[in-house]
N, C-alpha and C positions, 0 to 999 in steps of 0.2 A: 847614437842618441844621447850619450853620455854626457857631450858637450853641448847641450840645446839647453835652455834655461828660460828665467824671466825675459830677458832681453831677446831672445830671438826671433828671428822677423818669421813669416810665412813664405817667402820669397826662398829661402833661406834653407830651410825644409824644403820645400819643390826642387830646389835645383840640386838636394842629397839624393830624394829619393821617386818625381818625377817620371822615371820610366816605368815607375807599377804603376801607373795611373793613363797611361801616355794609350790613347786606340780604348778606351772604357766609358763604363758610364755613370755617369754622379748624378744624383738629387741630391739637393739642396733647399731646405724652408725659411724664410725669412731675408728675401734676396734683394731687398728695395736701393737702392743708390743713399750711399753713404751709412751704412750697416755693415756687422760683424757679417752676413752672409754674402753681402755683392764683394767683399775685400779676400774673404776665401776663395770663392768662385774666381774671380780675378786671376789670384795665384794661383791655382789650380789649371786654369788656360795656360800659363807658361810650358806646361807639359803635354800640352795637346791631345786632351782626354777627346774621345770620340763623339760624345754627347756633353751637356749640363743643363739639369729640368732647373729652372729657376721658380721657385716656390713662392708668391706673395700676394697680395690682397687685393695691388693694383699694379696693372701694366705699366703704365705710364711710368711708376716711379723701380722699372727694373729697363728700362727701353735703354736708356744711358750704358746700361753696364753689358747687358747684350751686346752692343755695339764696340764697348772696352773688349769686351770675350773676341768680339769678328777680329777686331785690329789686331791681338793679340796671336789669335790660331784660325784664319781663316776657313781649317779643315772642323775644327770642331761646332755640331752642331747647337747653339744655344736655345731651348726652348724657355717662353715663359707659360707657367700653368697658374691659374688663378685657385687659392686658397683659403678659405676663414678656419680658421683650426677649432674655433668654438664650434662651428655649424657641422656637424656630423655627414649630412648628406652631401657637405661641400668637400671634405676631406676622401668621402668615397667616389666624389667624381673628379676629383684631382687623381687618386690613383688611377681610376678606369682610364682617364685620357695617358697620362704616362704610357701605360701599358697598353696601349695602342700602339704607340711607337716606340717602344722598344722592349725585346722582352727579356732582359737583364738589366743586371743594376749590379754594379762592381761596389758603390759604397753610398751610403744616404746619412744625408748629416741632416739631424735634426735641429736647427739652429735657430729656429723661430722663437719670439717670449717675449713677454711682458712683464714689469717688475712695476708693485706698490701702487697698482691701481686703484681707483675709487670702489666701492661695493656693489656690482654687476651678478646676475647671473645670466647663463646662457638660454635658449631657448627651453633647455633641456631642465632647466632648475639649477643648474649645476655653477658653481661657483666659477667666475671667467679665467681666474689664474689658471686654475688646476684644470679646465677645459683647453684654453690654448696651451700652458707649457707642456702637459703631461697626456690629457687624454687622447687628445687633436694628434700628436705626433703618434701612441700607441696604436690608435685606430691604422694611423698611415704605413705606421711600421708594417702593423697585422696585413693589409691590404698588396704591399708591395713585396711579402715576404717569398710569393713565391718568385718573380726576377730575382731576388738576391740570391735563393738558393740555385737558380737555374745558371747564374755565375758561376759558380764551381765553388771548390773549396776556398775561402779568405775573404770574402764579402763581409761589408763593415758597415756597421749601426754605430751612427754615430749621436749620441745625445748631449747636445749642452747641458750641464747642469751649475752649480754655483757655488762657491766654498760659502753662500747665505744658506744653505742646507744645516749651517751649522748654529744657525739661530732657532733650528725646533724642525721634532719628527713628523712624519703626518699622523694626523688627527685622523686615526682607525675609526674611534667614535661619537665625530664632530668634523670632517672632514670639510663639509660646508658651514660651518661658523654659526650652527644654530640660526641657518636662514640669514646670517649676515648680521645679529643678533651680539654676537661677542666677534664682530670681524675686526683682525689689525692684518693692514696690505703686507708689513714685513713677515709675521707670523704665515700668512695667505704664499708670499712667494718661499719661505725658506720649504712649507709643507711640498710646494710645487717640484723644489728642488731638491727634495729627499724623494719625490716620488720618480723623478727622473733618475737618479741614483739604482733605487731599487728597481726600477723597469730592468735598467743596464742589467742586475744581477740576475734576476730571473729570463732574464733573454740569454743572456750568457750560458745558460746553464739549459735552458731549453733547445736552443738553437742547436746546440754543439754540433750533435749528431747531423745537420744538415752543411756543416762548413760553415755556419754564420759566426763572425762575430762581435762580438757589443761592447763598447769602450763609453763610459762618460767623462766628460772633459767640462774642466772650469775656464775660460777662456781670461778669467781676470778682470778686472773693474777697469773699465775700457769707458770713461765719461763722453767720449763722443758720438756717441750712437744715440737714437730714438729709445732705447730701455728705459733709462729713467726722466721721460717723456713727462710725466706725472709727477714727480719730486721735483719742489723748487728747488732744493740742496740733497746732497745725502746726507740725512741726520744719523750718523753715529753716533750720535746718544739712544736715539731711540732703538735704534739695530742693536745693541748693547744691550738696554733694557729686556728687549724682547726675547733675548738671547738666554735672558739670565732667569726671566720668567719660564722661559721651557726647557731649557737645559741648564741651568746651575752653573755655568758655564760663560766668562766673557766674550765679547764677539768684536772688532773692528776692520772697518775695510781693507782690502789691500788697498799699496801702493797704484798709482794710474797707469796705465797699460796705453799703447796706441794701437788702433786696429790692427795694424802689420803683426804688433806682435801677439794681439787676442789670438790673433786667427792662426797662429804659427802652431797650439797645444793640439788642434782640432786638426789641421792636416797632418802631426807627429803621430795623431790616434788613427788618422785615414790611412796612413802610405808606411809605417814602420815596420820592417821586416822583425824588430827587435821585439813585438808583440804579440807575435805567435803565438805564444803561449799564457798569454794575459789577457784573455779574453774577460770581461765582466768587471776590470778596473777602473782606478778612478783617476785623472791624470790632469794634471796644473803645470805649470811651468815648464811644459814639454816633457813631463817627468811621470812616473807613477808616483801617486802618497795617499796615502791610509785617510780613511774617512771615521766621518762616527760610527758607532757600532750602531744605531739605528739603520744607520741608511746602509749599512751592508751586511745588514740580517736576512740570510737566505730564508728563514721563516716568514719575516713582516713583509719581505716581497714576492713568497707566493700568497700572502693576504690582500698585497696590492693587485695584484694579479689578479685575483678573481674579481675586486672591487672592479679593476677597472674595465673586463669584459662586461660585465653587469651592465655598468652604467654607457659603455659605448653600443651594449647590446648583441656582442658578437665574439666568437671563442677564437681566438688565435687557430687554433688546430693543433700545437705542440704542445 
């Protein structure tokens, strides 16, 4: 793994390490054609995984890549499952159909998000970022956790998270923006993406004892995707601003990324043997590198932790 970097495609990765994936089964969230999730899943077919649940909102715009999957590994079976990550009861029956058909799960990438939304809450009250990036995936985690433990030992939780994490921690107490009240969408996604950070660490550490384990990965500022759906441009001023209002701290974006190679950090954290022992890290450029000290405070993420059973209303069990 030593020589993977910015530059490395996902294709690239598969064909190093490929046979630990090869007769398995992956979930995947965020899987629509022309997404950081339909370009993983892709690559991920070139190793002829057993299964791949394709995770997303609407069939229709995952039919194409299904179809890429058949051409690709004719043996593997591609399912799509329909998800809203905001809607709690939709995430509990996305797992329950999963696990109808099958009852393992070698690795689950959660790859689903939204970035710099307009001011929504969920049914739930619940602010939409921190519902679909953070709570929506925890629920699913929780839901799916026992297939990943029934894998055996080396099952992988995988969390997209964002080096925007580093624009500001989560708001322990204001988490919802004062009802939307004092809300800014960058402040709204960096909190989303420290929460995903601290999920990783407290799953890391919880999990252990089951063989699970939990990596978060930055995949890179990848402009060709549906994310910044919402943003005429990315204002790096105002990312900067915001950055400096919650942590003292300057902020600008990386360098542009092309899918091939977003998706290359996140199968490095799927399929690396070199990761053994690194369970609950945080990993960019195919690499491990240190985050802030908020977002990998083993305190503030068993505080997320309870927050987040709270509000999705149900205990993990570990």
């Amino acid at each position: 793994m030593a020589d993977f970097n910015f530059h490395t495609e996902a294709i690239t990765v598969v064909k190093r390490w490929g046979e630990r994936i090869r007769g398995k089964t992956v979930v995947i969230t965020g899987t629509s054609e022309g997404g950081l999730g339909a370009t993983t899943a892709v690559a991920l077919a070139h190793a002829q995984p057993s299964k791949i649940f394709l995770l997303a909102r609407t069939e229709g715009k995952v039919s194409k890549v299904i179809q890429q999957i058949g051409e690709i590994s004719p043996s593997t079976q591609a399912t799509f499952v329909n998800i809203e990550l905001d809607d709690f009861d939709s995430v509990r029956k996305a797992a329950a159909t999963i696990l109808t058909l099958t009852e393992r799960i070698d690795v689950l990438i959660n790859n689903a998000g939204v970035m710099a939304i307009p001011w929504e809450k969920s049914k739930y009250g619940i602010e939409k970022t921190l519902a679909i990036n953070h709570l929506g995936h925890f629920l699913l985690t929780k839901r799916l956790l026992p297939a990943l433990i029934a894998a055996g030992p080396g099952s992988r939780v995988i969390n997209l998270t964002s080096a925007g994490h580093k624009m500001g921690p989560f708001r322990f107490d204001d988490w919802n923006f004062s009802d939307g009240r004092e809300y800014n969408p960058f402040a709204s996604y960096a909190q989303s993406k420290t929460a995903n950070i601290l999920f990783t660490v407290a799953l890391a550490k919880r999990a252990k004892d089951h063989g699970v384990f939990a990596f978060a990965v930055h995949p890179g500022f990848i402009p060709d995707t549906s994310l910044t759906t919402h943003m005429a441009s990315v204002d790096a001023d105002e990312m900067n601003r915001v950055s400096l209002e919650n942590t003292d701290c300057t902020f600008a974006p990386d360098e542009p990324k092309s899918q091939q190679q977003g998706a290359a950090t996140s199968i490095v954290a799927a399929l690396s043997p070199d990761l053994a022992d690194c369970s609950g890290a945080y990993l960019s450029d195919c690499q491990v590198e240190e985050v802030r000290g908020y977002a990998k405070d083993s305190r503030l993420a068993g505080k997320l932790w309870g927050i987040s059973e709270r509000l999705v209303k149900e205990s993990f069990g570990i």
